[in-house]
C-alpha positions in Angstrom: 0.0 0.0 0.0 0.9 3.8 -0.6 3.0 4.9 2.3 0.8 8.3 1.9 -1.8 6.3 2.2 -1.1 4.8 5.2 0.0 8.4 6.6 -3.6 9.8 5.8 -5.8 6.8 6.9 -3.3 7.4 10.5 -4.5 10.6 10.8 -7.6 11.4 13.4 -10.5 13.0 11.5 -11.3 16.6 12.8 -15.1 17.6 13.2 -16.3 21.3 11.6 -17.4 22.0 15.2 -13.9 21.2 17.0 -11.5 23.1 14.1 -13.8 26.1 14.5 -13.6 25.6 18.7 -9.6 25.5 17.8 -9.3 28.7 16.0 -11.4 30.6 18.5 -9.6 29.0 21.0 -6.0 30.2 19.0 -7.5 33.5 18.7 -8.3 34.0 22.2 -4.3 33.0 22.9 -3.6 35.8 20.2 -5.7 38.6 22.1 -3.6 37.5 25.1 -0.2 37.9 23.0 -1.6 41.6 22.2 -1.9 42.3 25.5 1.5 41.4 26.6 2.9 43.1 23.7 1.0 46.4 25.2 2.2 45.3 28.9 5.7 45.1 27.0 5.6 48.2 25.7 4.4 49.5 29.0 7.6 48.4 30.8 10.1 49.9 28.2 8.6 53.4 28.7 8.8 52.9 32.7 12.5 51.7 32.0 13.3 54.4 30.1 12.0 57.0 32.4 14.9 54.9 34.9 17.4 55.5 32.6 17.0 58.9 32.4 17.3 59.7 36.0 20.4 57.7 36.1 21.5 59.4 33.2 20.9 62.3 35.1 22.9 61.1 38.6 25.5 59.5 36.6 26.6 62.9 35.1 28.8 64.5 37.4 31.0 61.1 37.4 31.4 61.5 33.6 32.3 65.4 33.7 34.7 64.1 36.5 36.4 61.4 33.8 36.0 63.9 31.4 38.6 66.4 33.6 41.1 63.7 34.8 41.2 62.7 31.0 41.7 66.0 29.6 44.1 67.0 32.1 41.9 69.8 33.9 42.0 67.6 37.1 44.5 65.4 38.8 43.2 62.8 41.0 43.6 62.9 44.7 45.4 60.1 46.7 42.0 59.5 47.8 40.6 59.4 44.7 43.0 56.6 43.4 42.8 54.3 47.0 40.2 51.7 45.1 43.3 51.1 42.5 44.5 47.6 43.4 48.3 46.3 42.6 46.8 44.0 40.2 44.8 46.5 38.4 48.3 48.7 37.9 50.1 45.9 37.2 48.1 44.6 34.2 48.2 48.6 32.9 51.7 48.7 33.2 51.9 45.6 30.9 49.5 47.7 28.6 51.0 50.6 29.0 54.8 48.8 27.3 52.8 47.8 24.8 50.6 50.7 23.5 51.6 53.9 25.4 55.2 54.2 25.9 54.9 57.2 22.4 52.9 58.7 24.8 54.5 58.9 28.1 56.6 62.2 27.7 53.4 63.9 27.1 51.1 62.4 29.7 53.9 63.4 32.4 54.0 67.2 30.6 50.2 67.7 29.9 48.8 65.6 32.9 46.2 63.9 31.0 45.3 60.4 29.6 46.9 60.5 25.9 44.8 58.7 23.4 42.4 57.3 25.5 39.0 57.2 23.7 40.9 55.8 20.3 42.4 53.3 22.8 38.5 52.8 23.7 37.4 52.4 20.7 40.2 50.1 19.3 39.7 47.7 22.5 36.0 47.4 21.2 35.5 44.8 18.7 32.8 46.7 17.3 34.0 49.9 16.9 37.6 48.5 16.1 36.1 47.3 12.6 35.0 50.8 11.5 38.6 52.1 12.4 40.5 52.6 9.4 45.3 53.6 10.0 44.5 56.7 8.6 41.4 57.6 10.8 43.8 56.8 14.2 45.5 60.1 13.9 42.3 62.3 13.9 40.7 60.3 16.6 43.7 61.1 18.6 42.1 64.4 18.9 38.8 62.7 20.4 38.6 64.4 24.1 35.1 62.7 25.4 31.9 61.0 24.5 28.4 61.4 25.6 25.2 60.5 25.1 22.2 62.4 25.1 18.9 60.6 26.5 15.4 62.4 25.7 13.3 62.4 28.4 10.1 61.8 27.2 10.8 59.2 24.3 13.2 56.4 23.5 15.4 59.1 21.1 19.2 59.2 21.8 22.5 61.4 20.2 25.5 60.4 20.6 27.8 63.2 20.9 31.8 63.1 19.6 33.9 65.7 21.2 37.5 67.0 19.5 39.8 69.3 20.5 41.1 71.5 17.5 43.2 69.2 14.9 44.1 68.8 11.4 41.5 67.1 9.6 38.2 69.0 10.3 36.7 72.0 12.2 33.8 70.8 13.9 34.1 70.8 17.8 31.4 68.1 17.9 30.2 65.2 15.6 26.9 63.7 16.6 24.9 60.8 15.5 21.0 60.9 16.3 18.9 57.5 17.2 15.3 58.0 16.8 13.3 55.1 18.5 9.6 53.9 18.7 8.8 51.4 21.0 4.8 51.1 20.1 2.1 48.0 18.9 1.5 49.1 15.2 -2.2 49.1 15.2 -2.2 48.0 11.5 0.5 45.2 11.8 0.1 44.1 15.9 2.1 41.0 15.4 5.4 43.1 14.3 6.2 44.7 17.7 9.6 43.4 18.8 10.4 46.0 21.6 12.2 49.5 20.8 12.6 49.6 17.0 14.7 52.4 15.8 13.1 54.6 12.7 15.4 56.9 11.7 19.5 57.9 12.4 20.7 61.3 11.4 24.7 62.3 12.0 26.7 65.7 11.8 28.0 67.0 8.2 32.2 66.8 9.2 33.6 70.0 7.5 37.0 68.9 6.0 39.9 71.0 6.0 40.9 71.0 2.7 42.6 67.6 1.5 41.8 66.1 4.8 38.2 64.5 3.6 39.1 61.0 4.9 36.3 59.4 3.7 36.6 60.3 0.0 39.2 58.6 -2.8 40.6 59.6 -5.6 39.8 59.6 -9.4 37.5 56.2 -9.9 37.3 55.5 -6.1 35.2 58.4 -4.7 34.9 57.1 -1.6 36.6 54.9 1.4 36.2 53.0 3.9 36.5 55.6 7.2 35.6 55.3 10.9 33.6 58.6 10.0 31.8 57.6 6.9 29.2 56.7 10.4 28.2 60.2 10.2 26.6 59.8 6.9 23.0 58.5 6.0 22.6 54.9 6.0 20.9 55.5 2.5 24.2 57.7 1.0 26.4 55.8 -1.5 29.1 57.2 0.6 28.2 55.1 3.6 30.3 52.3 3.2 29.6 50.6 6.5 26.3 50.4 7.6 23.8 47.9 5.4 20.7 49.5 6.7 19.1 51.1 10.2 20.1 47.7 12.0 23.7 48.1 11.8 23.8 52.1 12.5 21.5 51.3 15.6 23.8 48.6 16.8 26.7 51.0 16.6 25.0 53.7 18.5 24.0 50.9 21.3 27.3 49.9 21.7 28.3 53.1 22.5 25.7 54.3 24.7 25.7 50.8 26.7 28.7 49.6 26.6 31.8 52.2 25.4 30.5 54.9 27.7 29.7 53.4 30.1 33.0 51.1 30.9 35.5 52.6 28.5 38.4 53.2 31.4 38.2 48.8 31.2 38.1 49.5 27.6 41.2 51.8 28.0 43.2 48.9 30.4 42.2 46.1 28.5 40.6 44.2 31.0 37.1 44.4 29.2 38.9 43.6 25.7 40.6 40.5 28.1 37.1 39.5 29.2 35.2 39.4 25.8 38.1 37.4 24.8 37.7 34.9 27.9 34.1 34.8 27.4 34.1 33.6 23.9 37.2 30.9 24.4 34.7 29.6 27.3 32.1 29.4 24.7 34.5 27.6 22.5 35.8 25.0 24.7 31.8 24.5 25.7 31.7 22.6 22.5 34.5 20.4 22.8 32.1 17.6 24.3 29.5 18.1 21.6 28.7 15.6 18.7 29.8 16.5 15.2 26.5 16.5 13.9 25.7 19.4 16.4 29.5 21.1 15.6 28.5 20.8 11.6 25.4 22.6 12.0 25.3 26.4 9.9 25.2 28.7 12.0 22.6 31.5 11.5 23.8 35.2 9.8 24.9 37.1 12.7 22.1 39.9 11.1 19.1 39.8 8.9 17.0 42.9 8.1 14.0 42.8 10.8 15.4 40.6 12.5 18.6 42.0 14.8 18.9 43.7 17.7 17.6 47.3 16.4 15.2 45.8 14.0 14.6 48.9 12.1 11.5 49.9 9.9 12.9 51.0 6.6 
């Protein structure tokens, strides 16, 4: 006999009555889904409101980095006690191997040379958008900030430079506009905050400093500050779509700001690293069927962290 067949004589004949007591019973479940995506919804705005009186108490610890990096404020022996020996020994192991260039002017200008590129190069993330050539203008890169609005999920991400070579703005920004709402005419698509829109600075080059743009066939390159332009410019070389420029922006904001003296030692780098070896060596004990599975693309439109509406 047909093996189909067989498969549909096995199969348990449904009544009219029970598949329509089924599908009222599946769309009671989906009212209840709506309601937790409201609930959902809810909660973000209540965190949000959290994070901007954080925001606001965390300030004054960020101006304070913001002096002692800068040089307009040298720390106090009591303001140093929490350093342990460990701490300064694994910096002075750093500091060999990235800083010693620097050393005659951190002694004369009393400051912390290079320390947001050193940031930014100890984040994965942000290391991948930083091109050789870009290293000497983020040199000039004095402090980062974000900007949280009080009343919606909105963000900027603010770039400070001190005067340099390359281009005469004081401050580049980068703008994350962010719903967090259950679309009305497509329900089923809420997926938390969703960001809708980025906008960044123009960067006003000194002349033939434009480190972003080629020459003769290739009009453009590849340059930590092509993140300034629209995701939608043929200039914009790094980021695919919304997804990518919101992840960028969340990295910052949550992560680089946030920790970015670990950043600056290399003890976050040295746990990111340690994470993801444990990860590796998780595997050793797994079958090869489960090694040889494809893994999924680390980001599909609609479907990463930002999930943006185009």
């Amino acid at each position: 006999m047909n093996s189909m067949c067989c498969l549909n004589e096995s199969l348990p004949k449904v009544s009219t009555k029970k598949t329509s007591d089924l599908s009222r019973r599946v769309q009671a479940l989906k009212q209840l889904q709506l309601k937790l995506f409201k609930l959902n919804a809810e909660m973000e705005a209540d965190i949000q409101k959290l994070r901007v009186k954080y925001a606001d108490l965390a300030e004054p610890f960020f101006e304070k980095r913001y002096q002692i990096i800068t040089g307009k404020h040298e720390p106090t022996d009591g303001e140093c006690e929490l350093v342990t020996p460990g701490v300064l020994g694994r910096f002075d192991r750093l500091k060999k191997k990235i800083f010693v260039p620097a050393i005659d002017t951190c002694k004369k200008n009393k400051c912390v040379p290079n320390f947001w590129l050193t940031v930014l190069k100890n984040n994965d993330f942000c290391d991948a958008l930083i091109q050789k050539r870009d290293e000497l203008a983020l040199q000039s890169l004095k402090d980062i900030r974000v900007v949280t609005k009080r009343k919606s999920f909105d963000f900027t991400v603010e770039f400070h430079f001190s005067e340099n070579d390359f281009f005469t703005n004081d401050v580049l920004t980068k703008a994350y506009y962010v719903e967090c709402t259950v679309d009305k005419r497509d329900p089923w698509s809420y997926d938390g905050p969703t960001v809708v829109k980025t906008e960044g600075s123009t960067v006003t080059w000194k002349p033939n400093k434009n480190l972003t743009k080629g020459s003769g066939v290739q009009r453009s390159k590849q340059s930590f500050f092509n993140v300034f332009k629209p995701v939608s410019s043929r200039g914009n070389r790094i980021f695919d779509d919304y997804d990518d420029d919101y992840e960028f922006g969340t990295k910052i904001k949550d992560e680089v700001i946030p920790m970015a003296v670990l950043y600056y030692t290399g003890e976050k780098a040295e746990d990111e690293e340690s994470s993801e070896s444990s990860s590796s060596s998780d595997t050793d004990g797994e079958s090869s069927s489960e090694l040889e599975c494809p893994k999924p693309k680390k980001m599909e439109t609609r479907e990463r962290r930002g999930r943006a509406r185009k």
